[in-house]
C-alpha positions in Angstrom: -4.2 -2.0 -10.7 -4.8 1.5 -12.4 -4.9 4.2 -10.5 -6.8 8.0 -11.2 -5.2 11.6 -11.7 -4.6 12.0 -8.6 -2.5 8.7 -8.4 -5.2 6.5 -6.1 -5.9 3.2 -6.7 -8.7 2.6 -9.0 -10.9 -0.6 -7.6 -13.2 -2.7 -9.6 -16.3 -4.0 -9.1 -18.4 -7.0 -10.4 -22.6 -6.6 -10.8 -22.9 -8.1 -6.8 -20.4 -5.2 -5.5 -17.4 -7.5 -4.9 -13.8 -5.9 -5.3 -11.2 -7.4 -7.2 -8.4 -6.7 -9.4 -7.9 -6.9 -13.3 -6.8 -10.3 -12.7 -10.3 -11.1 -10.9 -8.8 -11.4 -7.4 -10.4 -10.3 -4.3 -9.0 -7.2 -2.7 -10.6 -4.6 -0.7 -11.9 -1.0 -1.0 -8.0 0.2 -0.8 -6.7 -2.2 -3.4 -5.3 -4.8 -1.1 -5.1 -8.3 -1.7 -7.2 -10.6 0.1 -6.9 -14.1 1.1 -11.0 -15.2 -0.2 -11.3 -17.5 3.3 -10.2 -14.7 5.5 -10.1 -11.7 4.6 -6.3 -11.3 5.4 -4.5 -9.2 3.5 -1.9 -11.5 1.0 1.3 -10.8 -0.7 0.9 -11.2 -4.5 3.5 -13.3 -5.2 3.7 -16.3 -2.3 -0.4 -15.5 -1.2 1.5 -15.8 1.9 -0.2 -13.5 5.2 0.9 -10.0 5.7 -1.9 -8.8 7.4 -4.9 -10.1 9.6 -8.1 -8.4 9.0 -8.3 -6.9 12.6 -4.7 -5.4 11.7 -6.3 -2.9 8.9 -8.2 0.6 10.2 -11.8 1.6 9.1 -10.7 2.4 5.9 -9.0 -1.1 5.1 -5.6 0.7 5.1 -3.0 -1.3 6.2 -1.0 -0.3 9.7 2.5 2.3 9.6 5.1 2.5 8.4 3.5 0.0 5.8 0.9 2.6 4.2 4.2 4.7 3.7 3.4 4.8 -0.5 -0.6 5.7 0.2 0.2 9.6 -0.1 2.2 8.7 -3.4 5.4 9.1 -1.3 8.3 6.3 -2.4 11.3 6.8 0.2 13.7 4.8 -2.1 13.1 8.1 -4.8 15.2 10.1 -1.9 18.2 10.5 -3.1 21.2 12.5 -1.1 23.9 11.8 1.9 23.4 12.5 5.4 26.7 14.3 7.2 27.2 16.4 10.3 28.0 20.0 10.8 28.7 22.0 14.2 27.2 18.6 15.6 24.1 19.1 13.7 22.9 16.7 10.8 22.3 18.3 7.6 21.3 16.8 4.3 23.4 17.3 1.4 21.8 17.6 -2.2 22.5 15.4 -4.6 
């Protein structure tokens, strides 16, 4: 999926309102997946359940730590090493 200037998720829509991807897949109004019999949210690779639709909040985001990358925050782009000093952790720069 695309996503905007400020980096959300860009959802389309067919002439009766339904969300899909570019690929014509359901998903919902945050850009998730969806299993068409369920609702569920799906992996995109197996189609395999991640999700139940009671699982995802008003806004169809999925639960934490899971929505982790919603605010455009990746924790595997922290880089650095975690050591102790005077019995306090610090983080040292990389």
């Amino acid at each position: 999926m695309d996503r905007d200037e400020k980096g959300n998720v860009v959802v389309l829509e067919d002439k009766n309102g339904r969300k899909h991807d570019k690929n014509r897949k359901p998903v919902n109004k945050r850009g998730y997946l969806l299993d068409p019999r369920s609702n569920d949210v799906i992996e995109n690779m197996t189609s395999q359940p991640m999700f139940a639709e009671d699982e995802l909040d008003e806004r169809g985001e999925v639960p934490a730590p899971f929505c982790v990358e919603k605010y455009n925050f990746n924790p595997h782009n922290i880089l650095g090493d975690f050591d102790y000093q005077d019995d306090k952790p610090i983080l040292l720069k990389t």
